[in-house]
N, C-alpha and C positions, 0 to 999 in steps of 0.2 A: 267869717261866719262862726258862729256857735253855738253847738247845738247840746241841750240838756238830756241826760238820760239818767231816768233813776230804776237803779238796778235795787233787788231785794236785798236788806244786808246779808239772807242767809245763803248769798252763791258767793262760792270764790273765787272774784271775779275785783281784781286793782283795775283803779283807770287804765294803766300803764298796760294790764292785758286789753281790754278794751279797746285801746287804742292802738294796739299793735295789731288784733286782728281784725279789724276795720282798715287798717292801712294794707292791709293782704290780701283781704277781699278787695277794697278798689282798686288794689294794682291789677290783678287776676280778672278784671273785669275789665282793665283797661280805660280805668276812669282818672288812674294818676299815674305819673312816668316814676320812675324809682325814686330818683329822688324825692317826690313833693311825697314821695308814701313811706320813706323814710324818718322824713322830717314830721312828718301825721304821728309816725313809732316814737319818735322822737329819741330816735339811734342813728347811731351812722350810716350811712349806704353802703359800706361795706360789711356791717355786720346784717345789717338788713338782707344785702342779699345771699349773704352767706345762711340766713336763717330760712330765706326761698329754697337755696341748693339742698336744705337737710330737711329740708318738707319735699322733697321733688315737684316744688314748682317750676324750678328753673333749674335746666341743665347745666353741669358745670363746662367749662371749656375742658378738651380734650388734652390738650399740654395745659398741664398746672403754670409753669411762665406763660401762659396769654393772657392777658386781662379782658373778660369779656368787654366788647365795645358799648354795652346799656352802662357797665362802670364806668366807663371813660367819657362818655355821653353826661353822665351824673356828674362825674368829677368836673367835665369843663363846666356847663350851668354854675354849679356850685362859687368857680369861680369869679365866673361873667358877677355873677348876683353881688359876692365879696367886693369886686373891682368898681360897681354901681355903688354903693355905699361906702365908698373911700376906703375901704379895707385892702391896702394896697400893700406889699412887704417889700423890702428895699429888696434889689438884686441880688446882692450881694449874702443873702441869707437862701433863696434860690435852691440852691444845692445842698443845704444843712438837713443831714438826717435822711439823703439818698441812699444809703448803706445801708438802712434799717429794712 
C-alpha cells in the first residue's frame, strides 16, 4: 500500500519523522506487532523499542540481561521471513559476533 501525504513545507517535519511516528502510533494502537512498526521506522527493532522504552511506552525488563520476549518474538519473524527468501547463513558463521 501507499499512501500520499503532503505536509506544508513550513513544518519540520522529514518523512523519516513521519514515518516514525506513524509507526508508534500503530503499534500503540495495536494495529502492528513491533516488528512490522519498526520496519514502517524503517530502523531496527531494537532501536525501535528502545525508542518505546524512552517515551515510556513500554517498560523495560526489570534485569537488564532479560531480553523482553516482544524482542525475541521480532527477532524469530525476522528470521522465519530471511529463511523464506533464501537468506539462509551457513552454520558455521552461527556463533560469529556472539561476544558482542
Amino acid at each position: 500500500m501507499q499512501i500520499t501525504i503532503d505536509i506544508p513545507d513550513n513544518l519540520p517535519l522529514t518523512e523519516a519523522d513521519v514515518r516514525l511516528e506513524l509507526a508508534i502510533v500503530l503499534y500503540q494502537q495495536h494495529s502492528l506487532r513491533l516488528d512490522r512498526a519498526a520496519q514502517l521506522a524503517a530502523i531496527a527493532v531494537d532501536d525501535f523499542y528502545q525508542l518505546l522504552i524512552d517515551r515510556n511506552i513500554v517498560t523495560p525488563p526489570a534485569d537488564p540481561d532479560d531480553e523482553p520476549a516482544e524482542l525475541i518474538l521480532a527477532s524469530l519473524r525476522t528470521s522465519l521471513q530471511q529463511i523464506k527468501k533464501g537468506k539462509l547463513h551457513p552454520i558455521s558463521e552461527l556463533w560469529d559476533d556472539i561476544d558482542e
